[in-house]
C-alpha positions in Angstrom: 0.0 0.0 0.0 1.4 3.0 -0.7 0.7 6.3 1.8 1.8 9.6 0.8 1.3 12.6 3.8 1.1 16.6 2.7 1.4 19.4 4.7 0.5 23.3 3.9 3.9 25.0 2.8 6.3 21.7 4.2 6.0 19.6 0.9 4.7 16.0 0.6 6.0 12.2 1.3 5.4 9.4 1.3 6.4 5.6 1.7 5.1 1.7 1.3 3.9 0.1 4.2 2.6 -3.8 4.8 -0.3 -2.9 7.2 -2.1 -0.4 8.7 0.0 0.6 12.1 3.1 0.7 9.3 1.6 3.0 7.5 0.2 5.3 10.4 3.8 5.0 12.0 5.4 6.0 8.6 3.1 9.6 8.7 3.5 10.3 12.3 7.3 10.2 11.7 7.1 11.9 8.5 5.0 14.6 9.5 7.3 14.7 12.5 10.3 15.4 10.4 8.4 18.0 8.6 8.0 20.4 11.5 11.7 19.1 13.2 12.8 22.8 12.6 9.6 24.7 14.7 9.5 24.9 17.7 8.2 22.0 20.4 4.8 23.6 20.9 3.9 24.2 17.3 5.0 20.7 16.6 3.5 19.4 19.7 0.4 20.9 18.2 0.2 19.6 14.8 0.7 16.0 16.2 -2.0 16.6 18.9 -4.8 18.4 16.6 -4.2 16.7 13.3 -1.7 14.1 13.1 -3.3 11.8 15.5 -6.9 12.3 14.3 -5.8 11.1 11.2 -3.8 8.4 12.5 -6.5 6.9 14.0 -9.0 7.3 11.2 -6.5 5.7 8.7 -6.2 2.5 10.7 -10.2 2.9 11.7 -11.3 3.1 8.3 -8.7 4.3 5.3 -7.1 0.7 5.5 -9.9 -1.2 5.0 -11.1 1.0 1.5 -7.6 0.9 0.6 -7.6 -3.0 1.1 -10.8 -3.3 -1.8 -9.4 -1.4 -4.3 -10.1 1.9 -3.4 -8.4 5.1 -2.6 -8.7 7.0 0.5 -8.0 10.6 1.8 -8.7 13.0 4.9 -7.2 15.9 5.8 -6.9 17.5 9.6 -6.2 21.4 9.4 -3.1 21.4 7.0 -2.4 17.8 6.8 -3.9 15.3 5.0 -3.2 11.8 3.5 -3.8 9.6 1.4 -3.7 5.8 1.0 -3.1 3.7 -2.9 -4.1 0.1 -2.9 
């Protein structure tokens, strides 16, 4: 599966990732990496207010509509992802 993160005016990644907690791990340290160079309560804040709401809806739900085929996306304030069967 292959999972590709965005965030407002920090650019875009993205990686492959055998199941759902890979893939959620793989955007929680990307993301991570993308605010490295703010400072801790900025970051602290992304993670909080977006970066775990969509961790938990891409293992709750985006896994399983990637699994049949599908593609799936969701954004939280200026993140989103996206997950390619």
């Amino acid at each position: 599966m292959r999972i590709t993160w965005t965030a407002e005016d920090r650019g875009e990644q993205s990686a492959d990732a055998d199941t759902a907690d890979a893939a959620a791990d793989e955007m929680v340290s990307g993301v991570n990496r993308m605010y490295s160079d703010m400072n801790t309560t900025v970051g602290a804040h992304v993670m909080l207010h977006f970066v775990t709401p969509l961790r938990r809806r891409l293992i709750d739900e985006g896994w399983a509509v990637a699994s049949n085929g599908e593609a799936w996306s969701a954004q939280e304030g200026p993140v989103s992802v996206t997950l390619n069967p």
